[in-house]
C-alpha positions in Angstrom: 5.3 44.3 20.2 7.9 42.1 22.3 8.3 45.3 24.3 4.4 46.1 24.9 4.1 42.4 26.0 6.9 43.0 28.2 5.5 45.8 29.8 1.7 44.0 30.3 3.7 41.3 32.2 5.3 43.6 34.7 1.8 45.3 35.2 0.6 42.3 37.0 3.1 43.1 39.5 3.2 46.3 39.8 6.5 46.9 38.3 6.0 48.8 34.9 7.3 51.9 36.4 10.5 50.3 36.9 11.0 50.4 33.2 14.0 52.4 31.8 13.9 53.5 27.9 17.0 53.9 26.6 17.7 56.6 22.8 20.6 53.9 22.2 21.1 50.6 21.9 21.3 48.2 25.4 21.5 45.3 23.3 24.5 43.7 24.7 25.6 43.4 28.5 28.5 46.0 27.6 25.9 48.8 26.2 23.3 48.5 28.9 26.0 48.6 31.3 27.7 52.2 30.2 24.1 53.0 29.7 22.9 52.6 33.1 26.1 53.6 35.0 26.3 50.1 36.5 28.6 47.3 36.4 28.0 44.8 33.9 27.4 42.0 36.6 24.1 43.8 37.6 23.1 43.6 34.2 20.8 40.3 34.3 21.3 38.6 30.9 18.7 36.2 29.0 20.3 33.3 27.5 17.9 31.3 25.7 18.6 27.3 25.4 17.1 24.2 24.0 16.7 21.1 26.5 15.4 18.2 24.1 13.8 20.8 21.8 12.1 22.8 24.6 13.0 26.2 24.8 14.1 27.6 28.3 15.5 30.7 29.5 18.3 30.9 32.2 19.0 34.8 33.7 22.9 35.1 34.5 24.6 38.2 35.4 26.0 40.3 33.0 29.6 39.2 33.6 29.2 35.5 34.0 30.0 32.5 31.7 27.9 29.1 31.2 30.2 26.1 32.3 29.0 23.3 30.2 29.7 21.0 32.8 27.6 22.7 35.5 24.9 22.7 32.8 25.4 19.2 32.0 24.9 17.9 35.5 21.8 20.3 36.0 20.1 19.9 32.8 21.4 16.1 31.9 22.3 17.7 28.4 24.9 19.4 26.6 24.7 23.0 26.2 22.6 24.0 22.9 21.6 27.9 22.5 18.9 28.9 20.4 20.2 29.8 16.9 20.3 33.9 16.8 17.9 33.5 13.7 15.2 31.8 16.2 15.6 33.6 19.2 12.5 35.9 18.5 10.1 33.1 16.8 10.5 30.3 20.3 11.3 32.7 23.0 8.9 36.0 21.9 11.3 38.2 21.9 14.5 39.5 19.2 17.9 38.5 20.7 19.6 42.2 22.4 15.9 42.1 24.0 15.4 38.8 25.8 13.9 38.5 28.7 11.9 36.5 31.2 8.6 38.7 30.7 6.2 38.6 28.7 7.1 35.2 26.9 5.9 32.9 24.9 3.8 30.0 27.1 5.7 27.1 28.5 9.1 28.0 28.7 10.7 27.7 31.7 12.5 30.2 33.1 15.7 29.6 35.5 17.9 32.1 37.9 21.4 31.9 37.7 23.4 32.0 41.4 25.5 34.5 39.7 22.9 37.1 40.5 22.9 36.4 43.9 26.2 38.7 44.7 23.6 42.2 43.7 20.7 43.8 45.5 19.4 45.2 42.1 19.8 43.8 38.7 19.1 45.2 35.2 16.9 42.4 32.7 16.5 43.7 28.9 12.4 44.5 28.5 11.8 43.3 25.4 13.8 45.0 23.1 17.2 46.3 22.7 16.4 49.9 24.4 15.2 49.2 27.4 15.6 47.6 30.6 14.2 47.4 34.2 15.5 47.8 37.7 14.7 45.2 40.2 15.5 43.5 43.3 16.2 39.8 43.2 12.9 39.0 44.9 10.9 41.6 42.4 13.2 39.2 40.0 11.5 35.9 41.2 7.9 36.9 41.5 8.1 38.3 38.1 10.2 35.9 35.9 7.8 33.1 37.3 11.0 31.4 38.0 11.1 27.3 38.4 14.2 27.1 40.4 18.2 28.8 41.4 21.1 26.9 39.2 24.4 27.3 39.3 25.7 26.6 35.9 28.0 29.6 35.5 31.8 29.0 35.9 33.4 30.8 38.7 35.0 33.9 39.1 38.6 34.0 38.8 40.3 36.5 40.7 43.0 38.3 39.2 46.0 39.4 41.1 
């Protein structure tokens, strides 16, 4: 079901033919990755938070961390991820299949700057075999985005 809601979202914009259906897992940024034949940056993960008991979404690429500080100062609270076991019943859809489409209402969706470094990036669809290819701006239209943060830590390059 959280796929076929998935799917009716990115109809509106055109974009259901962008879908890729995987025979294997793409649960985790690692999977989807080797799946795809991409890095694991362009994969665009879902990671699904509680602000004062509101659930909201924030896409990061594949490879990136949270720093709890920068999402302190953004969100004026610590860090609190939904509970694995309540993933599916606030956000819509199963954890390995979060994304920004198809949703439940009122949950606010935010882009991480760590996506900023790819031309195309790689969101789940709904479940754990799928994904979809967009551009960044394809991204913003349909995630219904509220605003860029940059609450991932920076990269730290290895010599």
């Amino acid at each position: 079901m959280s796929y076929e809601k998935a799917k009716e979202h990115l109809k509106k914009y055109g974009l259901e033919e962008r879908i890729i259906d995987f025979s294997a897992s793409s649960a985790t940024v690692k999977e989807a990755a080797c799946a795809l034949s991409c890095t694991e940056g362009e994969i665009a993960k879902s990671l699904s938070f509680l602000v004062d008991d509101k659930p909201i979404l924030i896409v990061v690429a594949g490879d990136a961390k949270v720093d709890n500080s920068k999402y302190k100062q953004e969100f004026h609270k610590k860090a609190k991820m939904i509970p694995f076991d309540k993933v599916e019943e606030m956000i819509g859809h199963a954890a390995g299949g979060v994304c920004p489409f198809g949703i439940k209402n009122g949950i606010d969706v935010y882009l991480d700057q760590s996506l900023q470094k790819y031309a195309v990036v790689y969101p789940a669809c709904g479940n754990d075999r799928s994904a979809v290819k967009l551009a960044l701006k394809e991204l913003e239209e349909a995630s219904c985005y509220q605003k860029w943060v940059d609450v991932c830590k920076e990269e730290l390059l290895v010599k």
